[in-house]
Structures are given as C-alpha cells and as structure tokens.
C-alpha positions in Angstrom: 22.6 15.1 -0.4 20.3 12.8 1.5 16.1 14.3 1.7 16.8 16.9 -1.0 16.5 15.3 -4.1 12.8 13.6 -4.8 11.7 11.4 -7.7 9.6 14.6 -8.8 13.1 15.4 -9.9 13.7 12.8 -12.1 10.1 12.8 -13.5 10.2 16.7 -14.2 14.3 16.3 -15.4 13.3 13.1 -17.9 9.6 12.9 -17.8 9.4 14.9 -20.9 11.9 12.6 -23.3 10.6 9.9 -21.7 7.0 10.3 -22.5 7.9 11.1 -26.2 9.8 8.1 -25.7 7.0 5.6 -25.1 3.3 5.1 -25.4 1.5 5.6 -21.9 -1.2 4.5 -20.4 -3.7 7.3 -19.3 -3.2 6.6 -15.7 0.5 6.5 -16.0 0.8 10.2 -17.4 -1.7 11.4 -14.7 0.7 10.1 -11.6 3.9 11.5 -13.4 2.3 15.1 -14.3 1.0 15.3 -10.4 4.3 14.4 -8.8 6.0 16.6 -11.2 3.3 19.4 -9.9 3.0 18.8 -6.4 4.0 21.3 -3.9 4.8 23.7 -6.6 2.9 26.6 -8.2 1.6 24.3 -10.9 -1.4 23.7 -8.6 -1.6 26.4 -6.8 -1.6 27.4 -3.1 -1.7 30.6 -0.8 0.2 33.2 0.8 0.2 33.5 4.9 1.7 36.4 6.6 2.2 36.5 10.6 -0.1 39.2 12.2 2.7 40.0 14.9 6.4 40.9 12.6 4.6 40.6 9.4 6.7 37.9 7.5 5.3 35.8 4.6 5.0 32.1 4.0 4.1 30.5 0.6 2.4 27.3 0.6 1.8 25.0 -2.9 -0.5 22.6 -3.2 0.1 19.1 -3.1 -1.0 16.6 -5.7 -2.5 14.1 -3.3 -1.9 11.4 -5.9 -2.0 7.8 -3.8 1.4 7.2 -6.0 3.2 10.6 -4.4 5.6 10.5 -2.2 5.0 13.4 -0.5 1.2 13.4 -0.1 0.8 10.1 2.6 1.6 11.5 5.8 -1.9 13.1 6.4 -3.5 10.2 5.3 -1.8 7.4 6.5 -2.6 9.4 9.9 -6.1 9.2 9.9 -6.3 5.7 8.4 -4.3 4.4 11.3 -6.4 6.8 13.7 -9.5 4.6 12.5 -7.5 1.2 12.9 -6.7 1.7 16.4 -10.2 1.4 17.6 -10.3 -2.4 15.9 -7.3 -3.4 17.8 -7.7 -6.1 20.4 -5.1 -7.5 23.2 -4.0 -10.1 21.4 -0.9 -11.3 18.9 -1.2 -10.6 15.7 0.2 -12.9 12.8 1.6 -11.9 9.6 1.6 -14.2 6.9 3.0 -13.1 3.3 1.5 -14.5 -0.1 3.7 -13.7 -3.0 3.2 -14.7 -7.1 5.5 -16.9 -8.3 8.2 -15.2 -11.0 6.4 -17.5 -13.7 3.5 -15.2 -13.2 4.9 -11.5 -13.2 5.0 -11.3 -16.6 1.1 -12.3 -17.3 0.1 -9.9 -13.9 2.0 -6.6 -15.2 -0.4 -6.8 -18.0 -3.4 -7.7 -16.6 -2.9 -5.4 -13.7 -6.7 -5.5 -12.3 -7.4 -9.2 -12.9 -4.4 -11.0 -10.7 -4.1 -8.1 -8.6 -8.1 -9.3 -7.8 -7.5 -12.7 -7.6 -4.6 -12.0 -5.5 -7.2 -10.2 -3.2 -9.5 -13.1 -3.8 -7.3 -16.5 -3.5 -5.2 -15.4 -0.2 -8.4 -14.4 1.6 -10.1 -17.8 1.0 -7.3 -19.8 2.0 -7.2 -17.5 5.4 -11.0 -17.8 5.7 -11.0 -21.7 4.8 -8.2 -22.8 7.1 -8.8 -20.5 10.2 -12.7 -21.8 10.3 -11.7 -25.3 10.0 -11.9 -26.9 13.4 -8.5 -28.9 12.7 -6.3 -25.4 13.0 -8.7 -23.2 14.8 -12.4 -23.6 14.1 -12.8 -19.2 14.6 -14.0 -16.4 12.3 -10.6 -14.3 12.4 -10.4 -11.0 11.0 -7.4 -9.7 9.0 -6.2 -6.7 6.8 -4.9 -7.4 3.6 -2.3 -5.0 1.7 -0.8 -5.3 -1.9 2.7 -4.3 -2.6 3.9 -5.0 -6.0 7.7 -4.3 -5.9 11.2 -5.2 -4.9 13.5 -2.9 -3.1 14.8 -2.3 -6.8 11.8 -1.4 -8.1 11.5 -4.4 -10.0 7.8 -6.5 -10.3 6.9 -8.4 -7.2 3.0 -8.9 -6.3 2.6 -9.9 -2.9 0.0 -9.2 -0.4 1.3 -8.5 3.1 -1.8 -9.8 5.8 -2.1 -9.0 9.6 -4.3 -11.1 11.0 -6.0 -11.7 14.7 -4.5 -14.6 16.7 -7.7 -16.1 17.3 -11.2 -15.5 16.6 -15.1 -15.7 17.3 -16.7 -18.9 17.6 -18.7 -20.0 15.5 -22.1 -19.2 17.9 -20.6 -16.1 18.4 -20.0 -15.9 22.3 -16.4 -17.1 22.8 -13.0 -15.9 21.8 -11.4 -19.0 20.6 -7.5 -18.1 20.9 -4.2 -19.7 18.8 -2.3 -22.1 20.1 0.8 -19.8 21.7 2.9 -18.5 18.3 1.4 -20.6 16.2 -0.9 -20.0 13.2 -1.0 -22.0 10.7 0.8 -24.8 8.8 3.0 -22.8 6.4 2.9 -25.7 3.5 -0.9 -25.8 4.0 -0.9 -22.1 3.6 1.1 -22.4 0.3 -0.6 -25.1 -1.6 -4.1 -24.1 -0.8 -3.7 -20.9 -2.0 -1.8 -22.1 -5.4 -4.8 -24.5 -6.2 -7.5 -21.7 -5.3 -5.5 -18.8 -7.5 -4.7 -20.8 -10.3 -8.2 -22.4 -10.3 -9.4 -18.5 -10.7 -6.5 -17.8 -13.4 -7.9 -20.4 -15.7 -11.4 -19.2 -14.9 -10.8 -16.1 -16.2 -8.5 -17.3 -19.2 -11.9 -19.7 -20.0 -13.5 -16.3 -20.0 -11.7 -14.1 -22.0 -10.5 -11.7 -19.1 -7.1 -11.8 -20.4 -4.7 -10.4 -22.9 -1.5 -11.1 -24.4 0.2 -8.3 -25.2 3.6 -8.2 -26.6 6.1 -10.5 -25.2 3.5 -12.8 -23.6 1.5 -13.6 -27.0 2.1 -17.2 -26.9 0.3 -17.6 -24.0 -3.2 -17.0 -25.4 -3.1 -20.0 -27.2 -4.8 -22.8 -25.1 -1.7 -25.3 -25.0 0.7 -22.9 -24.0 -1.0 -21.4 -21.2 -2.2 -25.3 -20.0 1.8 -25.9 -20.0 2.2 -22.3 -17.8 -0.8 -24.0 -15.3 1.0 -27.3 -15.4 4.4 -25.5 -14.5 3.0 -23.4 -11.8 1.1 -26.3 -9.9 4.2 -28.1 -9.9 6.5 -25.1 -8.1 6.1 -24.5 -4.1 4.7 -21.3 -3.5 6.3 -18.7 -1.3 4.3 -18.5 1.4 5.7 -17.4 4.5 4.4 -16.2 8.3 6.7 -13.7 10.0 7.1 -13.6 13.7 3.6 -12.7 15.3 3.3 -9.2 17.0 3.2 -9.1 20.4 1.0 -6.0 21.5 -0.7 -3.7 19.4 1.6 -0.7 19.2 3.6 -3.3 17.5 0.8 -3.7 15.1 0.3 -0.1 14.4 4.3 0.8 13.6 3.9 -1.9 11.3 0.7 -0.6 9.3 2.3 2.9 10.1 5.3 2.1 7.7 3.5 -0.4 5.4 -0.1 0.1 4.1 0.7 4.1 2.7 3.8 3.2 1.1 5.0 3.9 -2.3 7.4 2.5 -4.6 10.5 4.1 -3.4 10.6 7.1 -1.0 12.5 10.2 -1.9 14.7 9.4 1.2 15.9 6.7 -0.8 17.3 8.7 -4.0 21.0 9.5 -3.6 22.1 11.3 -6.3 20.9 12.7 -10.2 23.5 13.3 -12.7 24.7 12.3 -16.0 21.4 11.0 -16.8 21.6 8.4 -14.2 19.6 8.3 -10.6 21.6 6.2 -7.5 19.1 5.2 -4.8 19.6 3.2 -1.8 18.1 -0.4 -1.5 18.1 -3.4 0.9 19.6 -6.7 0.0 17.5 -9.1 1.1 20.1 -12.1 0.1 23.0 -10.3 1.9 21.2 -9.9 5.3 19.8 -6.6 4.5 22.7 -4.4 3.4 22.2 -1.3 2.5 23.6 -0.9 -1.3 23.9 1.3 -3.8 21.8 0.8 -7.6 22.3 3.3 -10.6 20.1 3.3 -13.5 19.7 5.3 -16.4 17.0 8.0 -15.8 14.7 6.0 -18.6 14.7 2.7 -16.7 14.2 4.5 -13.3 10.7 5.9 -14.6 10.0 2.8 -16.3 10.5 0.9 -12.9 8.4 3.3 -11.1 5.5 3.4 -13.0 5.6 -0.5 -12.8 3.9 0.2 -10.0 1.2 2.5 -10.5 -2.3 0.5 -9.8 -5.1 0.7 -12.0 -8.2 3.5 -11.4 -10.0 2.7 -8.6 -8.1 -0.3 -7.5 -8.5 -0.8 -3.8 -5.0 -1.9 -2.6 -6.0 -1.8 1.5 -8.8 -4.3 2.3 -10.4 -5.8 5.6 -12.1 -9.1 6.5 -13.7 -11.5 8.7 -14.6 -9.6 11.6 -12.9 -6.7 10.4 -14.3 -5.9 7.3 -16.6 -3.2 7.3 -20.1 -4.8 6.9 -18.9 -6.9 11.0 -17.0 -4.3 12.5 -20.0 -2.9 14.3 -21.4 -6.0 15.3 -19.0 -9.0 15.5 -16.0 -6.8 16.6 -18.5 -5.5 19.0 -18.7 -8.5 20.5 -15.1 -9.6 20.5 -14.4 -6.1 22.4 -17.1 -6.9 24.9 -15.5 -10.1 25.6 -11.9 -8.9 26.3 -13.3 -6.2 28.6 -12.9 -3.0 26.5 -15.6 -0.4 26.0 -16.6 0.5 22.5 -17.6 3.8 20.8 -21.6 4.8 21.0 -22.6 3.8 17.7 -24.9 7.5 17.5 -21.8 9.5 18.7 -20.6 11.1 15.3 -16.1 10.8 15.1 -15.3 14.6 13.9 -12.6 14.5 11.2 -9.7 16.1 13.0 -8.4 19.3 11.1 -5.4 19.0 9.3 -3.2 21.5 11.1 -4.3 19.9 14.1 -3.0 16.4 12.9 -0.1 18.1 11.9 0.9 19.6 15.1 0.2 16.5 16.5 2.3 14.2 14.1 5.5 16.6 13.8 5.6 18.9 17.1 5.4 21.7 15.2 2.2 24.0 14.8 1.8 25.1 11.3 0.0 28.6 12.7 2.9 29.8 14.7 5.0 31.9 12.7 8.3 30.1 11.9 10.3 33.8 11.8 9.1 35.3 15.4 7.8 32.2 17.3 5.1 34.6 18.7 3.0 35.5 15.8 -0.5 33.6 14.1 0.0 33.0 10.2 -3.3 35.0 8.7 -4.5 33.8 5.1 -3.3 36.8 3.0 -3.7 35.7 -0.9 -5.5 32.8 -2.4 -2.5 31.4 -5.6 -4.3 30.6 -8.7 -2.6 27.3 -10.5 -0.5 28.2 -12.5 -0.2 24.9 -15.1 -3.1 23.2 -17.1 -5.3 20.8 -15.2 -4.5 17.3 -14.9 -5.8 15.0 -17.4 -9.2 13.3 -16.0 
C-alpha cells in the first residue's frame, strides 16, 4: 500500500546480499547502513509518557543522512526559512543545464570533478551573459541545485538554476530589470556553456584529474578522448528555460519540492515482493504519465546509490548577489531600492526549536499527547543505540 513501504525496506530486505554482492565505496555503505537504521532502535531514541493519563510514546532516532528519505523535512524548512528573506518582487527565471548522454558515463566516475565543473561552467555562462550589456548589462543573482537522476533512477547530471529577472547595475544604484518574459537567448545559453565545460574537461584531462575505470578505459588515451571532445562540441546542448515565476510564493514551492530532494521518495515505491521493487515514475515523453517500473531488488539499490554525492560535496550553491560573501551588502541594496526593509545586521536570527517547526509545518504539536489530547509528553527514558556505530 501507498506511504508504507520505504526504500529502507529494500536496503535492510537486500542490502546485505547485495553488499557481499559488490565492492562499495565507503560512502555508499555509510548512506545504506543509516537509512537502514533510521527511525529505528539501531540509533537510539527516548521514551515520552503524558503527565495527565500516563500513556507512552517511543521515539527512534533518525539518521539525518542528506541521501534519507525521511530526514529532509526539518531541514528543507529552515533552509527555505533563510531564502525567504533574499526574495525580491520580481520574476524569477529558471533555466536548466543538463550533460549530454556522451558524458554520463565519464561523470559517474569522476563524481567530484564534472559535478564541479558542472557548478563551474553553468555559473560563468549565467554571469558572462547577464553582465553583457547586449542581453542585460546587470549583476543577477541565482541559486544553483544539482540533481543527477531520471525519474527511473537512471544517471542524469543537470543543474536546475533560479535566477533574478534583472539585476544591479553595474555602479550599483539601479535595478536594471528583463525585458517582460524574456531571459536569455536559449542557443546562446547552450553553446556558451558547451565551449566553457568542455574547455574545463580537457583542462583537467591535461592534468591528470581523471580516471578510467572499467568500461571507460579507452578514454585515457589522448586520441580517444580528443575524438569524445570532438563529438561533444559537435552535438547541441540541452539547454532549456522554463516558464519564469511570477511572484515569490511561486519561487518558494518550487525550492520547497526541489533543492532537499532525493532520488526517489518512499511515496513512490509501490510494492516489494518476489525480489522485485515497483515504484511509480513520470514519463516525460508521454506527457507525464504516471507508470509503473519493476526491477530486481539488485538493480534498484544499484540505481539508487548512483546517486549518492561524494563527502562534502556542496550540491545547493548561491551567486551573484546572492551568494553569501553579497548578500549583506549588494542584496541590501537591491532591497532598499524595491522599498522593502531589511533585517538589522546586529539582531542575532534564533534557530527555531524543532518541535516548534514541527507544529508549525504539520498542525500537529509533538507535546500534546496523541492518546488524551489534554496531556504534555514528559521525557521519561533516554534509549541507548542499540547497533554498532556507523562507519566514519
């Protein structure tokens, strides 16, 4: 049934055969053994009881793993809590930079390198064209987000971008605005951003950055990754600008459902049986339809940890007059222009409690005892984790 089964399920069903199964990166076994732990006594948690009829509540731990699930609510809260103060009354644009099929391959093994100069090349060509006086002549400011999959779980790099409709002239006084729902030339966009990302691919194949693991041996040697340059400079890049936003609750559903996202949600998975997970997914070359995919158990996993980013990889960024080092000063000024007050600078935000985000998000207050109505849920026993910790 629909919400009840999770891919914890699958991972905690199949996880073990699995990782006998194959050699894993560290990284890989960390995200499986949390989301096969979280919310359960693995890690621990604590015992309420109401003060008023007396019944008990058990509450696990979660994993908070940025891969989980279940653990991006609280966090995609606060994140969007922060983004509301840089909102401006303005459209927003949304343009989409994605890595041509030619490259999956080469970027699934060098995770950390494309995944940068993904985060390096679509920036540039934002920055470059937006400052240009011929499209806009403006310092814009945009967020940049990487999602690496298909609705099937398969390999697709892209980097979703919402950017300002306008920006801060260049002596800093004026708002210089887009021309109505216009951005930018979508074929400008494209090639631009192919010669500055494939100028960086051969930098870093010129420096030794990459490897060649497996299938994709060939490709260290010079002549056939010249032929792989040649091949991709000669494709059309997708490239694409959505519809811009019109207001900025617009904006904010969006990033809502976007920037926390994992690879597949556990509302998603229909059913687990006979080795073989079904899970719901959108066809994007049959007008969205909802449809139904089985794989074996195996290739699920294997799918899902296709997507698990690299230590420390940063997959949310901001620039231009977003990013942090210009967000006190240059969206300062941008505010100042459109009217709106900003926050005193010496006035510390408090992190709002959890429970109070809580209530706030679901309607429900966590304290109120779920049995009598009336009651306050008092901290009664501290659960000691019950599993081995997770691998550093």
């Amino acid at each position: 049934m629909r919400g009840f089964l999770e891919v914890a399920d699958v991972f905690r069903a199949y996880g073990p055969a699995y990782r006998q199964a194959h050699e894993m990166p560290l990284r890989h076994l960390r995200a499986m053994r949390a989301i096969e732990n979280c919310r359960t006594a693995a890690l621990g948690g604590h015992v309420d009881q109401c003060d008023h009829c007396g019944a008990l509540r058990i509450s696990y731990n979660s994993c908070r793993n940025r891969h989980c699930p279940k653990c991006q609510c609280l966090d995609k809260e606060r994140w969007l809590d922060a983004r509301k103060e840089d909102l401006l009354p303005i459209v927003y644009f949304h343009p989409v930079f994605t890595l041509p099929e030619a490259l999956r391959p080469l970027a699934l093994r060098n995770q950390a390198e494309l995944y940068s100069l993904l985060f390096r090349a679509a920036p540039e060509t934002l920055k470059e064209l937006t400052e240009n006086p011929k499209h806009l002549g403006a310092e814009v400011g945009f967020i940049a987000v990487l999602h690496t999959w298909t609705q099937t779980l398969m390999d697709h790099p892209h980097l979703h971008c919402i950017v300002t409709g306008g920006g801060l002239s260049p002596d800093g006084k004026t708002w210089i605005s887009c021309k109505g729902d216009f951005f930018l030339p979508v074929k400008v966009l494209s090639r631009l951003f192919r010669g500055k990302f494939l100028a960086y691919l051969k930098e870093a194949y010129e420096k030794g950055n990459l490897v060649f693991p497996g299938k994709i041996a060939p490709l260290k040697e010079k002549a056939a990754f010249d032929r792989l340059l040649k091949d991709l400079y000669a494709q059309e890049w997708v490239v694409y600008c959505k519809p811009p936003f019109g207001s900025a609750e617009m904006v904010m559903d969006y990033l809502g459902r976007y920037t926390h996202r994992v690879a597949i949600s556990n509302d998603r998975l229909v059913k687990l049986e006979n080795n073989r997970v079904t899970f719901r997914y959108r066809d994007r070359n049959d007008n969205d339809t909802v449809k139904l995919m089985t794989l074996d158990a195996s290739e699920f996993i294997r799918r899902f940890l296709l997507h698990i980013l690299p230590d420390g990889f940063v997959k949310i960024r901001h620039y231009g007059i977003l990013s942090n080092r210009n967000r006190k000063c240059k969206l300062a000024v941008c505010k100042s222009l459109f009217g709106l007050k900003c926050r005193d600078g010496n006035t510390e935000k408090h992190r709002e409690p959890w429970v109070d985000l809580l209530t706030r998000i679901t309607g429900t207050d966590p304290r109120v005892c779920p049995c009598c109505g009336k009651g306050k849920m008092v901290l009664k026993e501290v659960l000691n984790p019950s599993a081995l910790p997770l691998p550093p």
